[in-house]
VOKOL-207831 format. One record per residue (C-alpha): x, y, z; residue in three letters; chain. Coordinates in Angstrom, 3 decimals. Last residue first. Example, Ala and Ser with C-alpha at 12.3 -4.5 7.8 and 13.67 -1.06 7.14 Angstrom:
BEGIN
xx,yy,zz,resn,chain
13.670,-1.060,7.140,SER,A
12.300,-4.500,7.800,ALA,A
//
This chain:
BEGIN
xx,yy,zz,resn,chain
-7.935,12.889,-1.906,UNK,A
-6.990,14.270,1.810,UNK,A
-7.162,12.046,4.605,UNK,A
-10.218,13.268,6.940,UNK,A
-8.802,14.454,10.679,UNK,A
-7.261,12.693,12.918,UNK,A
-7.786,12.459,16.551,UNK,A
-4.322,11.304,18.044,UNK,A
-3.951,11.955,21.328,UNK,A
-7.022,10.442,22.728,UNK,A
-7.220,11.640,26.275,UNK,A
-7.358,9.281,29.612,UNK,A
-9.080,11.479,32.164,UNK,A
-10.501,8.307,33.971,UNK,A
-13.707,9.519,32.675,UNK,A
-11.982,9.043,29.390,UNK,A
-11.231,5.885,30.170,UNK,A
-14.820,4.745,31.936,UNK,A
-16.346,6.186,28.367,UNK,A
-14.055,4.113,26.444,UNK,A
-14.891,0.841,28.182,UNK,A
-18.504,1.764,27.925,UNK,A
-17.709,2.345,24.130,UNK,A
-16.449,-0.805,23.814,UNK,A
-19.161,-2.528,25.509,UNK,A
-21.935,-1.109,22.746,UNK,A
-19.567,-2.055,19.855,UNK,A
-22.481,-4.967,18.939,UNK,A
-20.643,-7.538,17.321,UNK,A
-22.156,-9.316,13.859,UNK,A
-20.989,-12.706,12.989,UNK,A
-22.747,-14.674,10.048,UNK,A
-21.010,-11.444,7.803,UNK,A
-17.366,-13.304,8.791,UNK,A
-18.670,-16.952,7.128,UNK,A
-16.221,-16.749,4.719,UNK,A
-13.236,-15.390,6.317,UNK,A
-11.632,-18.582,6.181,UNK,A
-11.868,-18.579,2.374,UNK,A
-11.507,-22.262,1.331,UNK,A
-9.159,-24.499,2.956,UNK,A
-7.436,-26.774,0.583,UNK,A
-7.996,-24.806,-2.858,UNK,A
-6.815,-21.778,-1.065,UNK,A
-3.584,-23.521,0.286,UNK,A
-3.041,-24.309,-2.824,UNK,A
-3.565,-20.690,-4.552,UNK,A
-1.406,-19.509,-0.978,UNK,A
1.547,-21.177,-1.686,UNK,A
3.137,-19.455,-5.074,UNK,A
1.561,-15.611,-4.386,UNK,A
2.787,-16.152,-1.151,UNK,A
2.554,-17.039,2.603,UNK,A
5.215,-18.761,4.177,UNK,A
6.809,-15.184,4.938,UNK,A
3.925,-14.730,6.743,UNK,A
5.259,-17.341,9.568,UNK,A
2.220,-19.459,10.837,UNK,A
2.866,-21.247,13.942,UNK,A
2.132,-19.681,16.897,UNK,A
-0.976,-18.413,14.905,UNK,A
-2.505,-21.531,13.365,UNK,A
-5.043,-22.320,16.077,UNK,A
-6.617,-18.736,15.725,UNK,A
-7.034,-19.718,11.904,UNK,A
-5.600,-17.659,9.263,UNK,A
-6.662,-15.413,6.698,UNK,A
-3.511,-14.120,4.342,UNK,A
-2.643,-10.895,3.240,UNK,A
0.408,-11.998,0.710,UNK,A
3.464,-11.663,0.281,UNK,A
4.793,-11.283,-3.665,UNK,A
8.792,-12.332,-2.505,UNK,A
9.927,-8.224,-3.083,UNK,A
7.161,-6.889,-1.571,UNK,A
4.477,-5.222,-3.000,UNK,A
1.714,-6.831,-1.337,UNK,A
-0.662,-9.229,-2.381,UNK,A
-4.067,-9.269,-1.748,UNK,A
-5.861,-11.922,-0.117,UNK,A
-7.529,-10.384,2.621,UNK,A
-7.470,-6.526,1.911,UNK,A
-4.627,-4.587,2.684,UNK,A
-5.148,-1.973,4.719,UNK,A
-7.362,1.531,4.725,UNK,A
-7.659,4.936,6.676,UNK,A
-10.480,6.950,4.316,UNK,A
-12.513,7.553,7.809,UNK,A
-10.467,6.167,11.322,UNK,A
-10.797,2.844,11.740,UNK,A
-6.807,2.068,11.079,UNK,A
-6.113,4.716,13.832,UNK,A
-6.637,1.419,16.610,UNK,A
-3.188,0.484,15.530,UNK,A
-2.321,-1.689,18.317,UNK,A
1.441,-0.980,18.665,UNK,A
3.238,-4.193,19.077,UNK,A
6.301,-3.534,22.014,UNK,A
10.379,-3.772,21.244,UNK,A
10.684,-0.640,19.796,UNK,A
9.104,1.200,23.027,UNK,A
6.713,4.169,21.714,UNK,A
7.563,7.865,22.245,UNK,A
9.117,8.364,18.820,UNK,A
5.810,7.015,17.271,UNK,A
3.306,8.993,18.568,UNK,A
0.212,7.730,19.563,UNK,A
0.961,5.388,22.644,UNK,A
-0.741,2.118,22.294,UNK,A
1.795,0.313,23.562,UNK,A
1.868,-3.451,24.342,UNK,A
3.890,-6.319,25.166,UNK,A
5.146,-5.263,28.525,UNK,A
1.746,-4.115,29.457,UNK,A
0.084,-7.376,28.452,UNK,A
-3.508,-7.569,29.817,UNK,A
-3.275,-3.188,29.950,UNK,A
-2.296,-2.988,26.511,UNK,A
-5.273,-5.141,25.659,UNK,A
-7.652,-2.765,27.440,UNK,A
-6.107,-0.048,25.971,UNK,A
-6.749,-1.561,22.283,UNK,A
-10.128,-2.167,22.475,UNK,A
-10.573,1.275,23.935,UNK,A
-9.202,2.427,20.900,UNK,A
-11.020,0.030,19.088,UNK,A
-14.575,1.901,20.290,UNK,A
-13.221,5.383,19.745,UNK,A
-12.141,4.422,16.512,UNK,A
-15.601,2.802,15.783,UNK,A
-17.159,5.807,17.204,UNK,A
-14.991,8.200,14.833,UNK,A
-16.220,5.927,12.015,UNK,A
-20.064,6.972,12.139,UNK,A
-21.813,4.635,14.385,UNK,A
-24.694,1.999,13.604,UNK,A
-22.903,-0.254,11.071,UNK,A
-23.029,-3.208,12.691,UNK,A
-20.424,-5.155,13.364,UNK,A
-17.700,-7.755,11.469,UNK,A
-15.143,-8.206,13.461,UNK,A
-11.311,-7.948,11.900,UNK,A
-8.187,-9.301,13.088,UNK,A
-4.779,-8.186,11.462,UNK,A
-0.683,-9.380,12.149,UNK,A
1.971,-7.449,11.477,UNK,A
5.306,-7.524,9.862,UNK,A
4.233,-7.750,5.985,UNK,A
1.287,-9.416,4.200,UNK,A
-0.830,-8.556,7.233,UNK,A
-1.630,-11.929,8.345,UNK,A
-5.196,-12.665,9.026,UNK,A
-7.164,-13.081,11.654,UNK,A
-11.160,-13.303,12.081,UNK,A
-12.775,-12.190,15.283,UNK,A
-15.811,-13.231,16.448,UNK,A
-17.091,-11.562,19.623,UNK,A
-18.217,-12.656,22.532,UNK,A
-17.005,-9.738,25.097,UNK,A
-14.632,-12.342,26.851,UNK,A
-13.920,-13.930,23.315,UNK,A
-12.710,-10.612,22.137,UNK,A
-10.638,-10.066,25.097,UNK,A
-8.872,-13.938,24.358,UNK,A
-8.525,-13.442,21.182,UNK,A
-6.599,-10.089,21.722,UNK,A
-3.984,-11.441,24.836,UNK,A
-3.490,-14.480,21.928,UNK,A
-2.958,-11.676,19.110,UNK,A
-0.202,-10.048,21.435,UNK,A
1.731,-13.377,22.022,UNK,A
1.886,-13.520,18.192,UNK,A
3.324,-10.458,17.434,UNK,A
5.679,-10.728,20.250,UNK,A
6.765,-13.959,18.305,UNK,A
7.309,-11.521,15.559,UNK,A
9.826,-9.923,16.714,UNK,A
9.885,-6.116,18.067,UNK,A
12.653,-4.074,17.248,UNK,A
11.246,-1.925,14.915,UNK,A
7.872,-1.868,16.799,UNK,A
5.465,-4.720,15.459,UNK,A
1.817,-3.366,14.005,UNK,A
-0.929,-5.418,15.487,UNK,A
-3.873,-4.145,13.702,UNK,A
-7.448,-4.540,14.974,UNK,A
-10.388,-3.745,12.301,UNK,A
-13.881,-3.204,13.574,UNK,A
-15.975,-3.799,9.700,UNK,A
-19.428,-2.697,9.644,UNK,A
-18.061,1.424,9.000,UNK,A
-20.593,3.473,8.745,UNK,A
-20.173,6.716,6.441,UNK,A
-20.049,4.707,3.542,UNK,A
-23.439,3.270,4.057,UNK,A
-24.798,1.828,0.992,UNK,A
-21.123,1.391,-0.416,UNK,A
-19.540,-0.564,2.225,UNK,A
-17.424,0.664,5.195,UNK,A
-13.839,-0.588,6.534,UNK,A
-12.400,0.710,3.715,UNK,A
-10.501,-1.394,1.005,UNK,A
-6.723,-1.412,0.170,UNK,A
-6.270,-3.813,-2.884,UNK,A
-2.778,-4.595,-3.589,UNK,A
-1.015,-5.383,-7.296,UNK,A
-2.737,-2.591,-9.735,UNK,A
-1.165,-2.888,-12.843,UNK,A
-4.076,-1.445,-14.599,UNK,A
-4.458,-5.295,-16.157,UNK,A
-4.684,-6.241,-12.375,UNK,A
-7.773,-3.637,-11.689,UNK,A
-9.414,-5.563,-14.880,UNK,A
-8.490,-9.020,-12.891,UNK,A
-10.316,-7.124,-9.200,UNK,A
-13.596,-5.864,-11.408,UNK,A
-13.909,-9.484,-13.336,UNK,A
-14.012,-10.791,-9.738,UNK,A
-17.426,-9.289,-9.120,UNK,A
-18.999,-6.678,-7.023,UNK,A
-15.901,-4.604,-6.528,UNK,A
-16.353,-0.952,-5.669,UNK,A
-13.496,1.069,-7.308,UNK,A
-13.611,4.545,-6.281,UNK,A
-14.801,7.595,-7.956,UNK,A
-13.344,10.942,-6.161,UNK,A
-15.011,13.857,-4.537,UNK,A
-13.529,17.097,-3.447,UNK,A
-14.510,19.464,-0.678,UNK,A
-10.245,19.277,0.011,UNK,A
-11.061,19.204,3.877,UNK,A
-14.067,17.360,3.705,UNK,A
-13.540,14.677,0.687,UNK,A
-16.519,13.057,-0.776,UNK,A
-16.600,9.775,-1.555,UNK,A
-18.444,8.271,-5.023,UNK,A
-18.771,4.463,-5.722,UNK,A
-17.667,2.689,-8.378,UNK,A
-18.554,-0.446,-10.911,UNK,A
-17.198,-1.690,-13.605,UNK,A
-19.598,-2.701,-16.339,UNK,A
-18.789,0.576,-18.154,UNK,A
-15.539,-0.605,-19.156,UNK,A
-12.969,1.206,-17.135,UNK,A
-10.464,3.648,-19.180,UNK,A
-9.674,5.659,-16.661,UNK,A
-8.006,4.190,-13.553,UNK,A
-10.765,4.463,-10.674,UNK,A
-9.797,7.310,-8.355,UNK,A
-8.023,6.283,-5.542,UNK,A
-4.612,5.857,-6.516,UNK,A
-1.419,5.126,-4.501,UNK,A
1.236,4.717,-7.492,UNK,A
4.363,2.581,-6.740,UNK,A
7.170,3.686,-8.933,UNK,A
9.230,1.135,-10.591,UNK,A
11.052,-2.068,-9.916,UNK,A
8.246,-3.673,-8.129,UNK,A
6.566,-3.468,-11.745,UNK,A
6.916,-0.914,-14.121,UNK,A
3.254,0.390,-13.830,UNK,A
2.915,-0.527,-9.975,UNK,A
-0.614,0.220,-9.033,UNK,A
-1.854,0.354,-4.921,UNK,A
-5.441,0.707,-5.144,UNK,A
-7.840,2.261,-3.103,UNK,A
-11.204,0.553,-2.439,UNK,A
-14.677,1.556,-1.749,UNK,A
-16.130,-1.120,-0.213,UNK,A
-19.115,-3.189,-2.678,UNK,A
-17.568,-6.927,-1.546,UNK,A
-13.503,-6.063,-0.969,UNK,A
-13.299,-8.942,0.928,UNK,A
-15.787,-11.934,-0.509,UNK,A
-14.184,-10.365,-4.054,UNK,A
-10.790,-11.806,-2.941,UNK,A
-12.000,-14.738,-1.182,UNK,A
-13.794,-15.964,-3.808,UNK,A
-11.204,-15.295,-6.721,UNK,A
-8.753,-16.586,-4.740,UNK,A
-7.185,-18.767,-7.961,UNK,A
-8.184,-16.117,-10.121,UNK,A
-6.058,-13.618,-8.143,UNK,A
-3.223,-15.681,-8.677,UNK,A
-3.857,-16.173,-12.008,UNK,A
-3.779,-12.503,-12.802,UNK,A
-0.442,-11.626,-10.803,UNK,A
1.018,-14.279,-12.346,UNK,A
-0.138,-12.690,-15.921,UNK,A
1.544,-9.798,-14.505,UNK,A
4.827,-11.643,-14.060,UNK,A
6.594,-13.268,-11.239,UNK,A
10.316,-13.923,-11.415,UNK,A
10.662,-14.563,-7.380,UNK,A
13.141,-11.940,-6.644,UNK,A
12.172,-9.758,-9.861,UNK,A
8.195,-9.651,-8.481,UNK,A
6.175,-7.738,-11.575,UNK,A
7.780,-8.923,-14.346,UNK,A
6.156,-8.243,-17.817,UNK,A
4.908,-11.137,-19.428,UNK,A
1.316,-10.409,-19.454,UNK,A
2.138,-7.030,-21.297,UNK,A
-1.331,-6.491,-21.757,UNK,A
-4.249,-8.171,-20.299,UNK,A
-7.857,-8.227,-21.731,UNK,A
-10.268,-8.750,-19.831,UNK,A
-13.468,-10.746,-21.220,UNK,A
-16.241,-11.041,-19.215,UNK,A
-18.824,-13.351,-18.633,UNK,A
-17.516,-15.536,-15.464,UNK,A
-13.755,-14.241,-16.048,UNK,A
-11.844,-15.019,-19.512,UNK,A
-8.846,-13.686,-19.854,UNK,A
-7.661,-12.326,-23.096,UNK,A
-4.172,-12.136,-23.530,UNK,A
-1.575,-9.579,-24.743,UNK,A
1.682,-8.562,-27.070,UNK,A
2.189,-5.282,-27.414,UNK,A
1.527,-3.819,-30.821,UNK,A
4.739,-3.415,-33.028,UNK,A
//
């Protein structure tokens, strides 16, 4: 017998969806075709986030009960009207075809591969090797709450605000909390990194107890946020705004305002709230491209560091394919 399916209409395409009844979330009984209208129900704010980036996707086949699959080539299969862009890959000299959303019938077709989150880089396609997104990640030690979280991203807003830039949180779907700036894409993304890392020392040195941005993680205090300035670095991505994550109550990525922080809990946050919350608020991200940081005063900061004989520990090289 045929599996059963759907055809979902999006702008003017036609996806079909098979299996739309297979459970994706057990905890929370969601099913692919959940996963679908959810991401119809963001539809702006998805696409507004992964607008022509190359993007990785996280698939789950079976659902949350099976194997998660980190892919980065596009799924085959693709009708022709989805788009990709090519990467190449240094150390493997390899490239791979990556999903570049232009349109939300790309992100439901992405669904019907059972892909659940979206990672995107912090580059678009016309300049791949610039990154014109400066993305701050506020990754909780094992043993550090979430309030600490939350003190952290006040110590953050209120650097960014000193150097007058606009920063645009979100929660991370999971533990953590995200900002990104929009900026322009003058630098390759080792002088982003270099640029957030200072970013993040200059935080660290606001809130000291709070904050570590020591590179490896066995040296780190539990209790402090790590400000993951790594998550510039070249083929190093996160969940998108708006994506779900594959955890077991279907989480999701979700913009916030500043205002909101002491009181949003992520957990509040899933594919069941945030379609009405969506249709309350809008995208809060939005209006991100209307703000565009110059990095120049990061990388003063950075140079007065390393002049200061502070070393970057943790130079990474290009993620393999």
């Amino acid at each position: 017998m045929a599996s059963p399916f759907v055809e979902i209409e999006v702008d003017d395409r036609v996806v079909k969806v098979t299996n739309p009844e297979r459970v994706y979330f057990p905890e929370v009984g969601a099913t692919k075709l959940d996963v679908v209208e959810y991401y119809l129900a963001v539809g702006p704010g998805i696409v507004n986030a992964l607008w022509e980036r190359p993007c990785m996707l996280h698939r789950f086949p079976k659902g949350l009960a099976g194997d998660k699959v980190h892919q980065k080539r596009l799924p085959s299969g693709a009708p022709d009207w989805v788009e990709t862009v090519q990467l190449f890959f240094p150390r493997w000299k390899r490239t791979a075809d990556e999903l570049c959303v232009t349109e939300l019938g790309a992100v439901i077709w992405a669904v019907q591969m059972s892909t659940v989150e979206f990672h995107p880089w912090n580059s678009r396609r016309g300049q791949t090797e610039q990154p014109d997104e400066w993305r701050i990640d506020l990754d909780p030690g094992p043993e550090a709450s979430y309030d600490t979280v939350r003190k952290v991203a006040h110590v953050a807003h209120e650097v960014l605000d000193e150097l007058g830039a606009v920063g645009y949180p979100k929660t991370s779907g999971s533990k953590g909390l995200h900002v990104y700036v929009r900026i322009r894409p003058d630098g390759d993304h080792k002088v982003v990194r270099r640029g957030a890392l200072a970013f993040a020392r200059e935080v660290e040195r606001r809130a000291p107890d709070l904050v570590t941005t020591t590179w490896w993680k066995k040296d780190r205090d539990p209790e402090a946020v790590f400000v993951d300035y790594n998550q510039n670095a070249r083929d190093h991505t996160i969940a998108a705004a708006y994506s779900l994550r594959g955890l077991p109550d279907a989480r999701v990525s979700t913009p916030i305002r500043w205002e909101e922080i002491d009181d949003a809990d992520p957990r509040d946050f899933t594919i069941r709230t945030v379609p009405k919350r969506f249709a309350e608020v809008g995208d809060l991200h939005a209006d991100i491209d209307d703000h565009v940081f110059d990095i120049a005063p990061l990388l003063e900061w950075a140079d007065r560091d390393e002049a200061e004989g502070k070393a970057d520990e943790g130079e990474p090289d290009d993620n393999d394919d």
